[in-house]
C-alpha positions in Angstrom: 101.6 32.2 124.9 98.2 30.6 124.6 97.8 26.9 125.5 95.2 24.8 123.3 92.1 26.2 123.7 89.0 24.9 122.2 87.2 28.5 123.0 89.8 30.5 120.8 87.2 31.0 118.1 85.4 33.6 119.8 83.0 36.5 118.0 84.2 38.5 116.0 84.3 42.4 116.8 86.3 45.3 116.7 88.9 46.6 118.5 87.7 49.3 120.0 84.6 46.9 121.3 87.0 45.0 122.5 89.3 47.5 125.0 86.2 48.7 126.1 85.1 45.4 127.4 88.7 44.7 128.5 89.4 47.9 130.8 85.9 47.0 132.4 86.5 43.5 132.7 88.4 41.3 135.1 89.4 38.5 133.3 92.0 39.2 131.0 91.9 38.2 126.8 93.2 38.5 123.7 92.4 40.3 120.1 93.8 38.0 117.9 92.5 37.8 114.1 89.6 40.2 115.1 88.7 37.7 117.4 88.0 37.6 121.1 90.7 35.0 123.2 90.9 33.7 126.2 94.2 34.0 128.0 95.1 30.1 129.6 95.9 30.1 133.7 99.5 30.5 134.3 101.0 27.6 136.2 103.2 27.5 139.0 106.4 27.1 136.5 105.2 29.9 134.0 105.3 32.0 136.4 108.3 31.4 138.5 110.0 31.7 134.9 108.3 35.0 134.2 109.7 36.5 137.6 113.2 35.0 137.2 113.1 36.5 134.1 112.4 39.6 134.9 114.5 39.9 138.1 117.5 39.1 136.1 117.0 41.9 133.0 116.0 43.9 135.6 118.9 44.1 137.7 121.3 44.5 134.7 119.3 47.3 133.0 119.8 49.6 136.0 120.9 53.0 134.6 119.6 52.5 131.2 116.4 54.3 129.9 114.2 51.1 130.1 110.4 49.9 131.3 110.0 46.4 132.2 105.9 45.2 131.9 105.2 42.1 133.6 101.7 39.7 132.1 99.4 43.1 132.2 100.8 45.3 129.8 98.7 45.3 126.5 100.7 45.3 123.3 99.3 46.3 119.7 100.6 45.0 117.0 100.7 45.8 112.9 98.2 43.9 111.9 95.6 45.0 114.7 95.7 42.7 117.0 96.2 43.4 121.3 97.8 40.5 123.4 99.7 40.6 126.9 103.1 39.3 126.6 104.8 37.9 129.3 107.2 40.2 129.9 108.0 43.5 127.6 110.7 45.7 127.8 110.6 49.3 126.1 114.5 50.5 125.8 113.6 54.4 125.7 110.5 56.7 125.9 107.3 54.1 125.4 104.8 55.2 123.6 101.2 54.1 124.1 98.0 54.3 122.4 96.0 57.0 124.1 95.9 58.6 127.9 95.0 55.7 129.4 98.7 54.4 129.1 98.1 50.2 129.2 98.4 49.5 125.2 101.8 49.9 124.5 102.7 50.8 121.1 106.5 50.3 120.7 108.2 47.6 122.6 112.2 46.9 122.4 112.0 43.0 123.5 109.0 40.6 124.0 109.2 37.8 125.7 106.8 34.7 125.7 106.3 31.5 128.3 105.6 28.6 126.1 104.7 24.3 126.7 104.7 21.5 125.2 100.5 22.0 125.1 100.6 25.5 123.4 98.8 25.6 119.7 101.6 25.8 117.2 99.4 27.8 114.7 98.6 30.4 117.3 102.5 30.4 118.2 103.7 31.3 114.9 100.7 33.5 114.4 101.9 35.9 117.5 105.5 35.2 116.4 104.8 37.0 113.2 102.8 39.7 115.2 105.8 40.0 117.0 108.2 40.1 113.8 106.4 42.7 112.3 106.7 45.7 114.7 108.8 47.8 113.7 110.4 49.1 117.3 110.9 45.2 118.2 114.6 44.1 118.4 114.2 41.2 120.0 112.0 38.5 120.9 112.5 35.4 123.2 110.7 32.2 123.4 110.9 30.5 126.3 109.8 27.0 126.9 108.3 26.0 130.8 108.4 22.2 130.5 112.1 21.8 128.6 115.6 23.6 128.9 114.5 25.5 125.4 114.9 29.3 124.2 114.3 30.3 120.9 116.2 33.7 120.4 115.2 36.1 117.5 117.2 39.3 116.8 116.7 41.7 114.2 119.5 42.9 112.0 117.0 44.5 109.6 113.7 44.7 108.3 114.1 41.8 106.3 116.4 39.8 108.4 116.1 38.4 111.9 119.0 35.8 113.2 117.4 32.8 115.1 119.4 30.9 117.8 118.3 27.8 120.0 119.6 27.4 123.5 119.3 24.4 125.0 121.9 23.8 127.8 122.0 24.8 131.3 125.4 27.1 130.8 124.2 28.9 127.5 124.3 32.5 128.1 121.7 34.6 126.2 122.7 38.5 124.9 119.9 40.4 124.8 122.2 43.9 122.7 118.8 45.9 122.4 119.1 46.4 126.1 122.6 45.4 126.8 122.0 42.5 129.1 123.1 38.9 129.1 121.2 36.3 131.3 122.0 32.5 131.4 119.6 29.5 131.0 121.0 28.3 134.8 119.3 31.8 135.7 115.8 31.5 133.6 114.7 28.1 135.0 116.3 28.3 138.4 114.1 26.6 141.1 112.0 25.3 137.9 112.1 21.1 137.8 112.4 19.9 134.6 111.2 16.3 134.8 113.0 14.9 138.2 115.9 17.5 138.0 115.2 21.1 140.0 117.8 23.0 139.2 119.7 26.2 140.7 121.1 29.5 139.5 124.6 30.5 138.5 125.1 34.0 137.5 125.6 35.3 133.7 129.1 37.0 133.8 
């Protein structure tokens, strides 16, 4: 999820400008608004959440027909616009945007590192990016700097049901891809102010 950034009004262009530039490229941005973004550094935290994260699905999803994407997968959304979720998961055969296989055109869950620092607008803006694709079931918010995860799950095209959790022994159900994970397992190893804390497995 994209920190404060005073650089996020970049020119405009199109988006097929813009994957050029990006498969040449080596620093990695956003299409957001028809706009050109930077994508923030990922600190130590964001990233040791992003792997326990993914670890955790992963091992539980064994069996089922499911990618996982990890930071580089490209994602396009309704409304035009290409940004690189944290972490992606496509529950069946994903489909992708042309040959070159790294825009991803139906994900199952998306799943987003947040702070305390992150622009709010640009939050809900991918939020409703998010909301809007059709193959998404799921979407998680995840907070680095506070014991926070906002939980969104589809029940229908009109109606998503929104759940906060907020304490070390909430368990999270992700039913898209049948796999529960708890907060204890998210932010192991992560310190929240003085406290580091530790893992205890989801049952």
């Amino acid at each position: 999820m994209n920190e404060k950034n005073p650089n996020q009004s970049g020119k405009k262009t199109t988006a097929e400008d813009y994957l050029a530039a990006e498969r040449g490229g080596v620093v990695r941005s956003e299409f957001i608004d028809g706009r050109v973004v930077e994508r923030p550094e990922s600190n130590r935290w964001h990233n040791l959440i992003v792997s326990n994260t993914a670890i955790i699905i992963g091992g539980r999803i064994q069996g089922h027909k499911c990618d996982i994407y990890i930071s580089d997968m490209r994602v396009k959304f309704k409304n035009g616009s290409i940004s690189y979720p944290d972490l992606v998961i496509v529950n069946g055969e994903p489909s992708f945007g042309d040959a070159r296989m790294d825009l991803l055109l139906n994900p199952t869950v998306v799943i987003e590192i947040f702070s305390s620092n992150t622009d709010t607008a640009g939050k809900s803006r991918k939020l409703e990016s998010f909301l809007e694709l059709d193959s998404i079931k799921e979407c998680l918010l995840i907070k680095q700097d506070e014991m926070r995860v906002e939980h969104y799950a589809k029940q229908n095209h009109k109606q998503w049901i929104y759940r906060i959790y907020n304490e070390r022994d909430d368990v999270i159900s992700l039913d898209s891809v049948t796999c529960k994970l708890s907060l204890q397992e998210i932010y192991a190893q992560i310190k929240l102010g003085h406290q580091l804390l530790s893992s205890t497995a989801a049952n």
